[in-house]
Every structure is written in C-alpha cells, then in structure tokens.
C-alpha positions as CSV (number, residue, x, y, z in Angstrom):
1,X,-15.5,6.6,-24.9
2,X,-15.5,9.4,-27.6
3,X,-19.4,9.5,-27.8
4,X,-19.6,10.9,-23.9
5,X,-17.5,13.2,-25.1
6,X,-18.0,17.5,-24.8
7,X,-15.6,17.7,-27.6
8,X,-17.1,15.3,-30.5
9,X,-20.7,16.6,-29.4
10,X,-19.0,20.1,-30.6
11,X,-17.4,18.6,-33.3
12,X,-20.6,16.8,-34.2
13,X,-22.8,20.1,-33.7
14,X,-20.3,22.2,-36.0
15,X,-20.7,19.5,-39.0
16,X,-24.6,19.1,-38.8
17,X,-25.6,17.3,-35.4
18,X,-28.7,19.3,-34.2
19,X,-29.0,17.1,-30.8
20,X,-26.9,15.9,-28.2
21,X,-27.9,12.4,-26.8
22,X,-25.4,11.6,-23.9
23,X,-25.8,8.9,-22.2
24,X,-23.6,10.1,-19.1
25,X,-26.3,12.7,-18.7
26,X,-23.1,15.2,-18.0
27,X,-21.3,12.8,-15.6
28,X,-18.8,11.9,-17.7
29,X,-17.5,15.5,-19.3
30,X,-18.5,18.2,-17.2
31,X,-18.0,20.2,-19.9
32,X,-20.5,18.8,-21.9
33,X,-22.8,21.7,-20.5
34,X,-20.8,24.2,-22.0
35,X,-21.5,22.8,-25.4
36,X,-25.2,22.1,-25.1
37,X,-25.0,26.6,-23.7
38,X,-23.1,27.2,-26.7
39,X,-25.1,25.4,-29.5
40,X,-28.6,25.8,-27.8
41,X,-29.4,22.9,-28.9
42,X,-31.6,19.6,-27.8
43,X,-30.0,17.6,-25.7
44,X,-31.4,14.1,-24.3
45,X,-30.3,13.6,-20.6
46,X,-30.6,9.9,-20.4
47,X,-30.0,7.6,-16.8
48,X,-26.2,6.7,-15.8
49,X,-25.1,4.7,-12.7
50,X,-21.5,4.5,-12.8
51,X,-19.4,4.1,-15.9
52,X,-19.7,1.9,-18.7
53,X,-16.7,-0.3,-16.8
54,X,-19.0,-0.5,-13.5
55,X,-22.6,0.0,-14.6
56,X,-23.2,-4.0,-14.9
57,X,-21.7,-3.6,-10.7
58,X,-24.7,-5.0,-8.2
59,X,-24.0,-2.0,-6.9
60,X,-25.1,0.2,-9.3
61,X,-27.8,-2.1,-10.3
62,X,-29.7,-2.2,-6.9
63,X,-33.0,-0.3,-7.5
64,X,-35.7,-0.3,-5.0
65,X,-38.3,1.5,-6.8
66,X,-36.9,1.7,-10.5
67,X,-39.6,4.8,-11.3
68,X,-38.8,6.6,-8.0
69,X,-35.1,6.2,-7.7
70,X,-34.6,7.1,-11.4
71,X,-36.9,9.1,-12.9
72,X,-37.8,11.4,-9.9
73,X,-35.0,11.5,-7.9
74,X,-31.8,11.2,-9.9
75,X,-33.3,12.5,-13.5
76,X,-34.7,15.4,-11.7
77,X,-31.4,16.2,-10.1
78,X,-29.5,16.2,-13.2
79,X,-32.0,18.7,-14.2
80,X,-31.9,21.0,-12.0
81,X,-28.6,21.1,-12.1
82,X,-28.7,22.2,-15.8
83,X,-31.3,24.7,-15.0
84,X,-29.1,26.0,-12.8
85,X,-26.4,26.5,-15.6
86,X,-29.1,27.9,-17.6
87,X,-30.1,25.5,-19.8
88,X,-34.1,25.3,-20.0
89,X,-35.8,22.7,-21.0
C-alpha cells in the first residue's frame, strides 16, 4: 500500500508531484499531514471506510443517507481536523 503512503507522497512531491491524492484521506499515515504542511501543496481528501482489506465489509458499506453520512458528516470531519493542523483549504 505504498500510494497511502506519507513517504512516497514526499518522495513524489520532491521529484515533481504538485498534488497529493490519498485515498485514506490521512487514516492510513498520520503522517501524511506533515507532508501536505511541508510542501503546501493540493491535496484531495477523498472518502475511506476501513482499509482496502475491509472496505468491501457490510459493515463499512452500510450507508443510510450516502450524501449525509459522507459528505457532511465524515468529509467535514476530516477537514476540520486538517484545519486544525493548519492546513487551509
């Protein structure tokens, strides 16, 4: 799982990446925030539930109201927990 990786996001930035698309959306390297802080650069939080092992689980998958639980609630959390380690979107 090198591509949810703080370290090749780094590595990637330092040879000519100018974004960061994780798909973890920081779950799976906390420090993945540390790069984004250090490069300034875009970064795309996208949705995670679980890992790529137990994201198919009917646990994960069970979604009341996909725009709700997702996008408002879980996104937004993520988020705010970046602006709280200073990263602005």
């Amino acid at each position: 799982y090198l591509y949810q990786k703080a370290s090749v996001a780094e590595r990637s930035l330092e040879i000519g990446a100018d974004i960061i698309n994780d798909v973890s959306e920081g779950s799976f390297d906390n420090k993945m925030q540390n790069v984004i802080k250090k490069y300034n650069c875009p970064y795309i939080l996208m949705h995670s539930r679980g890992t790529p092992q137990t994201m198919l689980n009917k646990k994960y998958l069970n979604y009341e109201d996909n725009f709700t639980e997702v996008l408002l609630k879980e996104i937004n959390e993520k988020v705010e927990i970046f602006r709280q380690q200073g990263i602005s979107e």
